[in-house]
C-alpha positions in Angstrom: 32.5 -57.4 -20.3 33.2 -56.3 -17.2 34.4 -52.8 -18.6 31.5 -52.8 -20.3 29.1 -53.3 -17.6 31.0 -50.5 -15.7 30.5 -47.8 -18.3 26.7 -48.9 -18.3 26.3 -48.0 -14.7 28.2 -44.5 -15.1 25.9 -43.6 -17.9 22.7 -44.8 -16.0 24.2 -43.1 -12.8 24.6 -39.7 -14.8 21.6 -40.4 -16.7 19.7 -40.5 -13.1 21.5 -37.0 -11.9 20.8 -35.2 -15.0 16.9 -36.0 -14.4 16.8 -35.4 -10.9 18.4 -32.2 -11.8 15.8 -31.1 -14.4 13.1 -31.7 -12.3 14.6 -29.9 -9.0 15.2 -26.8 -11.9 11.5 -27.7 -13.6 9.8 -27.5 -10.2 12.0 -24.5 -8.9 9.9 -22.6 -11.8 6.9 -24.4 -11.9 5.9 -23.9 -8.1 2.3 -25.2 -6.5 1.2 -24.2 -3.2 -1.8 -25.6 -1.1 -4.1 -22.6 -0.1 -5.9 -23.8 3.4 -9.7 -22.5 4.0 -13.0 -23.0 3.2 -13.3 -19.6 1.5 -12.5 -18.6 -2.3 -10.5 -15.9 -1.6 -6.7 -14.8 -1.0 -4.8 -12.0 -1.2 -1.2 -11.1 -2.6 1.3 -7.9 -2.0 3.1 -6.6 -4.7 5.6 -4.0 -4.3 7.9 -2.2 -6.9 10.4 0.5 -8.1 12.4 0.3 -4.3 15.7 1.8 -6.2 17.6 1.6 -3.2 20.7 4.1 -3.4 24.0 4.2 -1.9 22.9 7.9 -1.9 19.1 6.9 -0.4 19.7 4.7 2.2 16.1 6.2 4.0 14.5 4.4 0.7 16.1 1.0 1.9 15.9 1.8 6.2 11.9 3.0 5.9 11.2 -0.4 3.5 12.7 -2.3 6.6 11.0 -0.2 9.0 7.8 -0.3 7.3 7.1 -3.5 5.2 8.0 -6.0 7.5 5.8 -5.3 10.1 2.9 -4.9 7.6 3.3 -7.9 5.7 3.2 -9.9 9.2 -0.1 -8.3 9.6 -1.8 -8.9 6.3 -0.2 -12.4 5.7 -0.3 -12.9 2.0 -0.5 -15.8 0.2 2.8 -14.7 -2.4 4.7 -11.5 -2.4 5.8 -10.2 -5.7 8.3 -7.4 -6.3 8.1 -5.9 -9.8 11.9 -5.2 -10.9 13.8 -2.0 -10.2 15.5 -3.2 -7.2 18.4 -1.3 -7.2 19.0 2.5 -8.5 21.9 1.9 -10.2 22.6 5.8 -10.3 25.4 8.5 -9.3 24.5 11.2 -7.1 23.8 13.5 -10.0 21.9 10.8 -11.7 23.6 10.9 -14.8 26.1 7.8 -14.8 24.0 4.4 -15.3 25.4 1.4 -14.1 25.8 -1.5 -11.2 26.4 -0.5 -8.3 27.3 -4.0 -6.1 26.9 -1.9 -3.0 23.0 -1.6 -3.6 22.9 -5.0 -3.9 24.3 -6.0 -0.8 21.9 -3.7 0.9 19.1 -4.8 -0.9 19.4 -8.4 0.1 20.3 -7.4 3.8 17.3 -5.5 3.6 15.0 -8.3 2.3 16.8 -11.1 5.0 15.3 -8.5 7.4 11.8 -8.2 6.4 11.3 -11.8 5.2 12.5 -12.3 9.4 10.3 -9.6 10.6 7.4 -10.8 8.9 7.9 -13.9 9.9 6.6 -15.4 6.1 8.5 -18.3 4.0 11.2 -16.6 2.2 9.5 -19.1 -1.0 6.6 -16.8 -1.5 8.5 -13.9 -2.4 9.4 -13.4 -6.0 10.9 -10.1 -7.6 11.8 -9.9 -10.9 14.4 -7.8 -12.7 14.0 -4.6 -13.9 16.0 -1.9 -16.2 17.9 -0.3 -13.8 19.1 -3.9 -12.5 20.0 -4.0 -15.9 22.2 -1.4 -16.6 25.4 -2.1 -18.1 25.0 -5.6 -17.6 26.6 -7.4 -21.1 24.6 -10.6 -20.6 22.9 -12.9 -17.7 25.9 -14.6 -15.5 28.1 -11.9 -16.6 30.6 -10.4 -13.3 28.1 -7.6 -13.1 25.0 -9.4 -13.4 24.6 -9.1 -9.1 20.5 -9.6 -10.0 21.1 -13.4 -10.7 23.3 -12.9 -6.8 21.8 -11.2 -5.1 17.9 -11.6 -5.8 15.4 -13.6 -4.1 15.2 -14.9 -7.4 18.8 -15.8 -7.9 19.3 -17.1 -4.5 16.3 -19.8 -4.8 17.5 -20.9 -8.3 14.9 -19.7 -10.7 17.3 -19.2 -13.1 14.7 -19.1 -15.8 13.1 -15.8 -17.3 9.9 -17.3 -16.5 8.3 -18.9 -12.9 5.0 -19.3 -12.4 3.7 -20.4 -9.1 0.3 -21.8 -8.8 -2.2 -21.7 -5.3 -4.7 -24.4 -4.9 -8.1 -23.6 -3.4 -10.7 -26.1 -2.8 -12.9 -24.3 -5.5 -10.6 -23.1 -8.3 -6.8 -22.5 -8.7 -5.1 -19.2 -9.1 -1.7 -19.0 -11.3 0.6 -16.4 -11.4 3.3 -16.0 -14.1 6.2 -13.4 -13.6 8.6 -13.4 -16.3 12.3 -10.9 -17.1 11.8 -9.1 -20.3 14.7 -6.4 -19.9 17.3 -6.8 -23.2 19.5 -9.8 -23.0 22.4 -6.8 -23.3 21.7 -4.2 -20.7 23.0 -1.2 -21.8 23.9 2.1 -19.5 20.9 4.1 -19.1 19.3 6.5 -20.7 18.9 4.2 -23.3 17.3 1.4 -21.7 14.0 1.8 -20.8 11.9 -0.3 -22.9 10.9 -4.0 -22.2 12.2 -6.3 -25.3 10.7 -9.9 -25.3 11.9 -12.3 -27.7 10.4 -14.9 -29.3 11.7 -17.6 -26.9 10.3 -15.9 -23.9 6.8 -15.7 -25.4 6.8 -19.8 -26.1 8.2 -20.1 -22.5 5.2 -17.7 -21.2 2.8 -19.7 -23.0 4.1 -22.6 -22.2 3.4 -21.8 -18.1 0.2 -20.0 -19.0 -1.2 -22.8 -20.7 0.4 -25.3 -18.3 -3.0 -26.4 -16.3 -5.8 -25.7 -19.1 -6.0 -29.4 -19.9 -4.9 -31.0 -16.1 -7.2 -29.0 -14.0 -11.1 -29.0 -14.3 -11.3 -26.3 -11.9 -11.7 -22.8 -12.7 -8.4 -21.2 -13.3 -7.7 -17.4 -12.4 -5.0 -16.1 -14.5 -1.9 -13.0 -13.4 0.9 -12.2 -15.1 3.4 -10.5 -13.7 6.7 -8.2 -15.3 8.4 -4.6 -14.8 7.6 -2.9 -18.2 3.9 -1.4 -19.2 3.0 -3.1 -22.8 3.2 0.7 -23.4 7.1 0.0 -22.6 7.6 -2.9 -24.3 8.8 -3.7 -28.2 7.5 -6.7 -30.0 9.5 -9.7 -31.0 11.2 -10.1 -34.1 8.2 -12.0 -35.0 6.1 -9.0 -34.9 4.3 -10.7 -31.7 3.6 -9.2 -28.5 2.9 -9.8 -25.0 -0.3 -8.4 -25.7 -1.4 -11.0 -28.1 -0.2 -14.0 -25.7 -2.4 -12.4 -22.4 -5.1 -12.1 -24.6 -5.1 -15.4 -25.9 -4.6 -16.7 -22.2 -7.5 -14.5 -21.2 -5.5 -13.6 -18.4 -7.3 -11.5 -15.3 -4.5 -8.8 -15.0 -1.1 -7.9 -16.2 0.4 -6.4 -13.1 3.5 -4.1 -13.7 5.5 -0.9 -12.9 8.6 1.1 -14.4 6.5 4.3 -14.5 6.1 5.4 -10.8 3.5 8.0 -9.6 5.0 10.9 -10.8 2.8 10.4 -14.7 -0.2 9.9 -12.3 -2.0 7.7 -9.7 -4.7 6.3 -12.8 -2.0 4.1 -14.9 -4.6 1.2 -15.5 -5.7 0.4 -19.3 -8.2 -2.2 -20.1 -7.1 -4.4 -23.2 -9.7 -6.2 -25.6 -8.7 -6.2 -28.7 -6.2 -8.6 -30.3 -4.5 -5.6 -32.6 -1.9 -3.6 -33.0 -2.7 0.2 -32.2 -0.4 3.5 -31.9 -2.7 5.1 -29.6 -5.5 3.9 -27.0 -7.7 7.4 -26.5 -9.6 5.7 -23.4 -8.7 3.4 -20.5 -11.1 1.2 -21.6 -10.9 -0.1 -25.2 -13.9 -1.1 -26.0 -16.9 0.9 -25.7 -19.9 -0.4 -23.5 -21.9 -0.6 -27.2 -20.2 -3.4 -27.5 -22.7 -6.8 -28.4 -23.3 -8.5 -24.9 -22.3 -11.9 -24.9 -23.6 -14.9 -21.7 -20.5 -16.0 -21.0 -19.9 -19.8 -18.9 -17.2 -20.4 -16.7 -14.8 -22.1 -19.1 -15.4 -19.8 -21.9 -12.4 -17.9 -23.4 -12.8 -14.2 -22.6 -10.3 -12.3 -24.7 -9.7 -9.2 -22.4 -7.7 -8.1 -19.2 -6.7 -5.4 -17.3 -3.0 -3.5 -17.2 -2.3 -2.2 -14.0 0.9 0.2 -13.1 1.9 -0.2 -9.9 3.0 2.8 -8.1 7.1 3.1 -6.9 8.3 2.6 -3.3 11.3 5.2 -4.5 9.5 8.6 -3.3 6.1 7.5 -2.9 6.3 4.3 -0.6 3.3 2.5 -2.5 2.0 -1.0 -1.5 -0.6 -2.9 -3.4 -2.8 -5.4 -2.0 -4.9 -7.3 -4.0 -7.4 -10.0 -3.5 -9.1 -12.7 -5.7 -12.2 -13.1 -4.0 -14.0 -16.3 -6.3 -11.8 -15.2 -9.2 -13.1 -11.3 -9.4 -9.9 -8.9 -8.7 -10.1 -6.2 -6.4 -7.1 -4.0 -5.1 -5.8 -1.1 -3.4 -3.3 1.2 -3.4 -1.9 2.2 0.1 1.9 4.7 0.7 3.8 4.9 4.0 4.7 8.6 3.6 3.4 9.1 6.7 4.0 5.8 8.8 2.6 2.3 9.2 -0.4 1.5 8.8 -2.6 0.5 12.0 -5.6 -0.7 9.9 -5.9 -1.3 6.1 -9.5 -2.2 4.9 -10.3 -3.6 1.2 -13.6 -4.5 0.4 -13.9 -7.4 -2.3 -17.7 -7.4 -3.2 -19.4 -5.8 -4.7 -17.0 -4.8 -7.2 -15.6 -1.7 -7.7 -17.9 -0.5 -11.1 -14.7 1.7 -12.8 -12.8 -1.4 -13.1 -15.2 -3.9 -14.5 -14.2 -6.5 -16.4 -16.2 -7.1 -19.4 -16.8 -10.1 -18.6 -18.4 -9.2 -15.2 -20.5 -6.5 -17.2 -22.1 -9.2 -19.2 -22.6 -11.6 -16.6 -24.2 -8.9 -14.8 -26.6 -8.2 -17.8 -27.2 -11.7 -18.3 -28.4 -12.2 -14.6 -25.8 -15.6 -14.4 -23.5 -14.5 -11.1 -24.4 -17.3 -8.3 -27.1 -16.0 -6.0 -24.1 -16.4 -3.3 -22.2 -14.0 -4.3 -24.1 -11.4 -4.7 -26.1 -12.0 -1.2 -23.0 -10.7 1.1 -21.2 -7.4 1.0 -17.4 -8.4 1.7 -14.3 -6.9 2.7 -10.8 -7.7 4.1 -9.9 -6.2 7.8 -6.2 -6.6 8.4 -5.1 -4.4 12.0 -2.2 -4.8 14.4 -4.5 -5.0 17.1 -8.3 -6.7 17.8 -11.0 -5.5 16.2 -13.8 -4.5 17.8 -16.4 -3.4 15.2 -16.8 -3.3 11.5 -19.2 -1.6 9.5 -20.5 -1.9 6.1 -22.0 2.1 4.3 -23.9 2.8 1.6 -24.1 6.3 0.0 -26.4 7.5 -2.4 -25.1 10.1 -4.9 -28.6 11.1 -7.2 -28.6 14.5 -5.5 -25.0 15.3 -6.1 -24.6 15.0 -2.5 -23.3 11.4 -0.4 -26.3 10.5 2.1 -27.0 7.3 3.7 -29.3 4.5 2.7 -27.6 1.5 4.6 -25.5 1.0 7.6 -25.2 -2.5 8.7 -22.6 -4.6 11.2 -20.3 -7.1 8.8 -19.3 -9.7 11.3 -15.6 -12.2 10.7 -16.2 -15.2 8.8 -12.7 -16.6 8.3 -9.1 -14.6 9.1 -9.5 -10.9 7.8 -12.6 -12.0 6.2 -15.7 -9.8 7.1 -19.7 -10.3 5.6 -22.9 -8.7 5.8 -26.2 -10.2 4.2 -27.6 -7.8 1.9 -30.7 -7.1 -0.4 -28.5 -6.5 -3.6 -31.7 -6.2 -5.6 -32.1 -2.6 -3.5 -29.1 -1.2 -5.2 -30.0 -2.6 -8.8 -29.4 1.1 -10.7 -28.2 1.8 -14.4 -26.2 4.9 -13.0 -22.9 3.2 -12.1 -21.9 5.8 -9.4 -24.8 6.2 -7.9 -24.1 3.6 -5.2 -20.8 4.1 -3.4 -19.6 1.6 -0.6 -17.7 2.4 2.6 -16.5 -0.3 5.4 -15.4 1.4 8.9 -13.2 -0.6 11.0 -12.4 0.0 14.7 -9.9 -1.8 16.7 -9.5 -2.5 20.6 -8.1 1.0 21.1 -10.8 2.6 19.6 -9.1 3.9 16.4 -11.3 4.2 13.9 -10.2 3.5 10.0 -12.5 3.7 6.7 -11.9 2.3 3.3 -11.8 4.2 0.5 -15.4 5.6 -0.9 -15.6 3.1 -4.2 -18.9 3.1 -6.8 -20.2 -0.5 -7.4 -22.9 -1.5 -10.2 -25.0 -4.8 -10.6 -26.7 -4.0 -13.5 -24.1 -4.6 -15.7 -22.8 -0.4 -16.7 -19.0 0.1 -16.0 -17.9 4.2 -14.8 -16.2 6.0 -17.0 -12.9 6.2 -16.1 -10.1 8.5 -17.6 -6.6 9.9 -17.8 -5.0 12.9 -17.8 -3.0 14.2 -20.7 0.6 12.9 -19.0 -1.3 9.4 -17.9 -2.4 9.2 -21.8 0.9 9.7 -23.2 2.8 6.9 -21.1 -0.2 4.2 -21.1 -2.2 4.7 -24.1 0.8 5.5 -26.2 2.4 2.4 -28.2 6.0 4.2 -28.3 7.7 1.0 -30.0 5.2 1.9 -33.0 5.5 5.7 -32.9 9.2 6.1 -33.0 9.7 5.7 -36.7 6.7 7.9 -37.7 7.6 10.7 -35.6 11.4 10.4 -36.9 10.5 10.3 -40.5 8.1 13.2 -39.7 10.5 15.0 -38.6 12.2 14.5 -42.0 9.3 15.2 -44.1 9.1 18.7 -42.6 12.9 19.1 -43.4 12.5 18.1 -47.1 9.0 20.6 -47.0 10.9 23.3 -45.9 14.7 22.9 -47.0 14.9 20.5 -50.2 11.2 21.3 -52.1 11.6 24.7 -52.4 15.3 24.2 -54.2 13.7 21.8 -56.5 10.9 24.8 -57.3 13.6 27.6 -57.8 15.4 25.1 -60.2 12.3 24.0 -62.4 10.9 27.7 -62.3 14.1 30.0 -62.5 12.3 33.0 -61.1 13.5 35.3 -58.2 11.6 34.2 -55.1 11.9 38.0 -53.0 10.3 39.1 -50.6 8.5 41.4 -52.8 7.3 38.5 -54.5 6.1 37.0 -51.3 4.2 40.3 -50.5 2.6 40.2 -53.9 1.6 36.7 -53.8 1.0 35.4 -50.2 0.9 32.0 -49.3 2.5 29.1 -48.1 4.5 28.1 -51.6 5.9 32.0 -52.4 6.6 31.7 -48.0 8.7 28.9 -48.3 10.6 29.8 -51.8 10.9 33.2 -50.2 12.8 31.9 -47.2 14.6 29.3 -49.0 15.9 31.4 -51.0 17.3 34.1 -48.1 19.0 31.0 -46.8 20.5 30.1 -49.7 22.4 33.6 -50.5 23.9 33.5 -47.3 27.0 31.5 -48.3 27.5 27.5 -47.2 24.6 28.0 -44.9 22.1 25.7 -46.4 24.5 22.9 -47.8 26.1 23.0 -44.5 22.2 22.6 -42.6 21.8 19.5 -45.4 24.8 18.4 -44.6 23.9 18.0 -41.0 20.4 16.3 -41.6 22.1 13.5 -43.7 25.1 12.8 -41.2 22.1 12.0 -38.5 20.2 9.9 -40.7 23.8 8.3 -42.2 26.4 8.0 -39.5 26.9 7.7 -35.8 25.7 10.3 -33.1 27.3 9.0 -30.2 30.5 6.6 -29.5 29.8 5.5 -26.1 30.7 3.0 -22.9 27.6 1.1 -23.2 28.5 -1.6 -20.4 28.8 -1.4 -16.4 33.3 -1.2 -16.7 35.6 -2.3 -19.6 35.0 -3.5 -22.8 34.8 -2.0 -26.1 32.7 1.2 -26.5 30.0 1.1 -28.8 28.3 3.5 -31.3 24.7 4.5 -31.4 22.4 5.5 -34.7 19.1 6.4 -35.0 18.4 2.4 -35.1 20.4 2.0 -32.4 23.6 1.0 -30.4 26.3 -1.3 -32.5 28.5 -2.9 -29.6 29.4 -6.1 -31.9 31.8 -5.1 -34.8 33.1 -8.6 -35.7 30.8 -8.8 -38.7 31.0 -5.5 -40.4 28.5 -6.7 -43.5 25.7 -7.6 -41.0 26.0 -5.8 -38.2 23.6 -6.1 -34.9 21.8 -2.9 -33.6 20.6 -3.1 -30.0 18.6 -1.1 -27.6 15.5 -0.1 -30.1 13.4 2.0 -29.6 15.1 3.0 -26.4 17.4 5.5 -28.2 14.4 7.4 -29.0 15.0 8.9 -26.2 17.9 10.6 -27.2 16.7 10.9 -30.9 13.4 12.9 -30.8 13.9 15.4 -28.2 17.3 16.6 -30.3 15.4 16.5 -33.3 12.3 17.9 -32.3 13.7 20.3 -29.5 16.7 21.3 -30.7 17.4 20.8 -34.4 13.6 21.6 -35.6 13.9 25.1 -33.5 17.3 25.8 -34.2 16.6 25.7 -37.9 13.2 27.6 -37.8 15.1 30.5 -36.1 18.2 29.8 -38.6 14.7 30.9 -41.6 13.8 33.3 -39.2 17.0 35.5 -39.1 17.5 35.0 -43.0 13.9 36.6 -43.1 14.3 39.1 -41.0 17.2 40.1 -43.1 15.5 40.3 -46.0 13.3 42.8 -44.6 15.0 44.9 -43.7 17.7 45.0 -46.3 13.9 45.9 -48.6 12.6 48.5 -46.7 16.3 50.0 -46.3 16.1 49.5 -50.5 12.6 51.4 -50.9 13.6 54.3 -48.6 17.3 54.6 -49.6 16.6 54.6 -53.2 19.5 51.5 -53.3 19.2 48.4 -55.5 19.0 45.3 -54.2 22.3 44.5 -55.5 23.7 47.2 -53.3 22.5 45.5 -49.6 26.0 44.8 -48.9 27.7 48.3 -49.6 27.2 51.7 -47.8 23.4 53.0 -48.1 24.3 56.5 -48.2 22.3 59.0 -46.2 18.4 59.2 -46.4 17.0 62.0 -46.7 14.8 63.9 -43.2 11.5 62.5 -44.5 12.4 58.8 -44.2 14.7 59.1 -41.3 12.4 58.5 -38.9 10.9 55.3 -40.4 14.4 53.8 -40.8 15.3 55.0 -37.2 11.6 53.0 -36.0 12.6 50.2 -38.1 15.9 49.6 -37.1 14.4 49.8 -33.7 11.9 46.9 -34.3 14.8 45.0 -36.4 16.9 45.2 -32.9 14.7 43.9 -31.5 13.6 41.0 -33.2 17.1 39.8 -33.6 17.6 40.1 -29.8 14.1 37.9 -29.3 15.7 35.3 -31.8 19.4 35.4 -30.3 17.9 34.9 -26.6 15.6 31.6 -28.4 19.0 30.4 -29.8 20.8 30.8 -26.3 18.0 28.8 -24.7 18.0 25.8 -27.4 22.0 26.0 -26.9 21.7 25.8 -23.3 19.3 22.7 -23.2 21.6 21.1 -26.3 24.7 21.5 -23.9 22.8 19.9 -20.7 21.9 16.9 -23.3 25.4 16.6 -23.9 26.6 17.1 -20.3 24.6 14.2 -19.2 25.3 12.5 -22.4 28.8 13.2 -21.4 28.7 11.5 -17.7 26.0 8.6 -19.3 28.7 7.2 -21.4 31.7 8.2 -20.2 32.4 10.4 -23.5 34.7 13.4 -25.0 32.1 15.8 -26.6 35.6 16.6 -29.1 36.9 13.0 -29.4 33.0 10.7 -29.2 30.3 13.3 -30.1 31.7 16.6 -31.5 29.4 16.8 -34.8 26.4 16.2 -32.6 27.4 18.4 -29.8 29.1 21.5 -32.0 26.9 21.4 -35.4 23.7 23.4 -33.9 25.6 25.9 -31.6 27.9 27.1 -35.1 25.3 27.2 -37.7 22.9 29.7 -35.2 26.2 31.2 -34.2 27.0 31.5 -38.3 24.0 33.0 -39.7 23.9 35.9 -36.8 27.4 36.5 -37.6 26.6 36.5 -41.5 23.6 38.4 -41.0 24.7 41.5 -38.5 27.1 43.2 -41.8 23.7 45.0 -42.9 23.4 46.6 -39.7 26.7 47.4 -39.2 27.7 48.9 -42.5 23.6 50.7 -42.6 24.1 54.6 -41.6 20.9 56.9 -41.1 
């Protein structure tokens, strides 16, 4: 009995540790903070892409120099740090792995700015991003220094989701940052896309959904992860982070992994609940669209993507404010110091990023009176200020001029009003009205915001990207990989495999005569096919080379940070697991596209054109030799004998132009080589490879089969005599 009643209290003893310790980890991820003030508005900082290098250490000194100070000055409620922490590069940034050196100075670097800004280290949260992932085999593993050296990692928020939560008198904001880098990092380059799995999308709906039944406040919703939904692959499901933020009607999805060097316009407005290869405009939805009255708890299935810009060469800083649950932001760099004075106005709204939501509450006259009866704006400055002023600029004569200048005056900490007439600026042009706030402090520096347009009459500005902001945000990549391979076959089979199929069922001699007497696309490619397929092994051996990329391994690779067993990559992707040879496991899809479509599609598809282009040329020539030598065709390969004074001159012209136009396509074929050899150097240094021992059919096929048909092709110039 009394054994008994011993084991009892061990059980109930463990029992009460386990509990206390799910809760400590429950809470850890499921964080609520009391927001103090009258006023519904606050204001968050998120940075991302630091990729501090052993071989940058001005990226990690500046961040110290810089942030610190300016987060003491603008005081924000959370700080969020959007993964790519760490570089994670050699010098020649072409080896891809940990580097526990950048790690150590990134949290040195981050003790020091949490100090200097004097905020709770709690409010920071930075997540992981691809290049902290880099040859790291799985979560915990010895190179996993994210989960030790993070802010993340050293607070315990061990899961791949945390969500913290700030409580306002008049409604609650939550914030959701989740990990969705591959659960095995592979080296770079071939990891670059996010890859959310199933469990990670139950556990982000889970903490998106967590106060929709507990809280009869209005709720303002943020996600927050590294990858662009550009960037990131669906679950083996089929579902996508797209489908759970709509369904969440989340405000924004606030990311990075692009940096500024695609463009300073990586925003993309999502409202439709489908799956689409392309996205032509920022905004998805056209303003045609049926206007519906919205109420405050009504789902609104839309939000807004927004990229945020890389500390790495361009020192960005976003701060963004939720002023009564309407988002506003800006985009600041310290390429050229700190910042004395940074100004961002929160109402009225900036018209070009209009939610829809906003548009129809606009058109259906339901905003409160109250907020449309102040203009707003944050003022944070190092030093007092001394005046603030609130512009308006009128744009109908293609020319700014004013129509309103008026004193805003601080109503709370960085908060700044001014009553307005809003009626005034009611206008169906949405740029006609642009808004200006001047600051200037103690010292008499003077600072203005950014010129922004603002509508109330429910119109949104067009807004739109350029070519290379198109193809990283309105492209879905995940989806485009496998028709842009198969393309690429389809053209192969068009040009190499159809036409053998047409000489067989036809049995006719496809010549270049022929082609001259019957032009077109079908007698073209017979033509050339059959040029290429009298110059011995040439085409079997081009076949040959197709089906060994679509059959067999490219690459045979060290996939992981040091050690283990190298893996081998396909065109699905990397096989690192081998113990189950019937069912084996590719990883890292799509990201091998990478490698995939620029050899295809930059080397392979030109390499072979010019391969068809040489083989035509010959042909030719070897007929114009024919019809002015008097020879057969069945004599191309002998001596020509000599032609007679009439027709030398058109055979010297000739051979001339044929010089030349081998010379054109020799110089194209040392250019593709060239690029094909830097793929393979870095390929090389990437994975720690042999081009002879890992790679040599991808890295020798394409340099021998140009190298063979100008070899196989130059005996009709050599053995022709004028």
């Amino acid at each position: 009995m009394g054994i008994n009643l011993s084991l009892l209290l061990i059980l109930l003893f463990l029992c009460k540790n386990c509990s206390s310790s799910d809760s400590n980890s429950n809470g850890k991820n499921r964080e609520i903070i009391e927001v103090k003030g009258e006023h519904d508005v606050v204001w968050i900082v998120q940075l991302s892409d630091l990729h501090f290098s052993v071989h940058h250490p001005e990226r990690a000194s500046e961040f110290q120099k810089f942030v610190g100070s300016t987060l003491s000055m603008i005081n924000p409620s959370l700080v969020f740090i959007t993964g790519d922490l760490t570089d994670g590069k050699s010098k020649d940034l072409l080896t891809m792995k940990q580097n526990e050196e950048e790690w150590i100075e990134y949290q040195n670097t981050m003790e020091n700015v949490i100090n200097k800004s004097g905020l709770d280290k709690s409010i920071f949260y930075d997540l992981r991003g691809n290049h902290d992932n880099f040859g790291v085999p799985t979560t915990g593993d010895l190179y996993d220094y994210f989960s030790k050296y993070s802010i993340t990692g050293q607070l315990g928020r061990t899961q791949s989701v945390n969500s913290v939560t700030l409580q306002m008198g008049p409604r609650d904001l939550l914030f959701v940052s989740f990990d969705s880098t591959t659960s095995t990092g592979l080296r770079g380059p071939t990891n670059v896309f996010g890859h959310p799995t199933d469990q990670l999308l139950t556990e982000l709906n889970s903490h998106l959904s967590q106060r929709d039944a507990t809280s009869a406040k209005p709720l303002t919703k943020i996600a927050l992860g590294h990858f662009p939904l550009s960037f990131s692959a669906s679950t083996n499901s089929k579902n996508t982070l797209k489908h759970i933020f709509l369904n969440h009607s989340i405000s924004a999805y606030l990311c990075g992994h692009l940096h500024t060097r695609f463009g300073n316009n990586l925003k993309r407005h999502h409202e439709i609940n489908s799956y689409n290869l392309f996205q032509l405009n920022i905004h998805e939805k056209t303003q045609s669209s049926s206007t519906i009255c919205p109420n405050e708890s009504q789902k609104v299935n839309e939000f807004w993507e927004m990229e945020m810009g890389d500390w790495r060469k361009s020192r960005s800083m976003r701060i963004m404010a939720i002023d009564q649950g309407h988002i506003s932001f800006m985009d600041i760099n310290f390429k050229n110091g700190v910042k004395e004075i940074l100004i961002l106005p929160t109402f009225p709204l900036d018209s070009r990023y209009l939610s829809t939501t906003i548009l129809n509450k606009y058109k259906c006259q339901s905003l409160d009176d109250t907020s449309h009866s102040h203009i707003k704006a944050l003022v944070f400055s190092s030093n007092v200020i001394k005046k603030v002023t609130a512009k308006i600029y009128d744009s109908t004569h293609g020319e700014l001029y004013t129509v309103l200048e008026t004193p805003m005056s601080e109503n709370g900490d960085h908060i700044y009003t001014s009553p307005w007439n809003s009626k005034a600026f009611m206008d169906p042009n949405p740029t006609r009205y642009w808004l200006q706030i001047e600051a200037i402090d103690i010292n008499e520096l003077t600072i203005s915001s950014n010129l922004i347009p603002f509508s109330l009459n429910g119109f949104r500005a067009n807004l739109s990207w350029t070519w290379k902001e198109f193809f990283v945000m309105g492209c879905q990549w995940e989806g485009l990989y496998y028709p842009v391979f198969w393309s690429f076959y389809l053209l192969m089979f068009i040009v190499l495999v159809l036409p053998k199929f047409i000489t067989l069922l036809w049995k006719r001699q496809y010549t270049y005569l022929f082609y001259k007497a019957n032009k077109g696309l079908f007698s073209l490619l017979t033509w050339v096919f059959t040029e290429v397929h009298n110059i011995p092994f040439l085409w079997k051996s081009m076949l040959a080379y197709l089906l060994y990329l679509l059959l067999c391994p490219w690459l045979l690779g060290q996939v992981f940070t040091e050690g283990g067993e190298r893996g081998y990559m396909t065109y699905k992707g990397w096989v690192v697991d081998f113990k189950d040879l019937k069912k084996l496991e590719f990883i890292g899809f799509p990201d091998v596209m990478v490698i995939v479509i620029p050899h295809l599609y930059f080397v392979v598809l030109p390499s072979f054109f010019i391969i068809l282009g040489v083989a035509a040329e010959r042909a030719i020539y070897q007929d114009h030799v024919c019809s002015i030598s008097g020879k057969k065709r069945d004599d191309y390969e002998g001596n020509f004998g000599r032609l007679n004074t009439r027709n030398k001159l058109s055979g010297f012209v000739l051979d001339k132009l044929r010089k030349w136009s081998r010379s054109i396509l020799l110089i194209l074929s040392l250019a593709i080589c060239w690029k094909h050899f830097k793929s393979c150097w870095a390929l090389m240094k990437a994975y720690e490879m042999n081009p002879v021992v890992h790679f040599p059919f991808y890295s020798f096929s394409i340099p021998v089969l140009l190298a063979y048909v100008f070899y196989m092709t130059k005996r009709l110039h050599n053995t022709h005599q004028i």
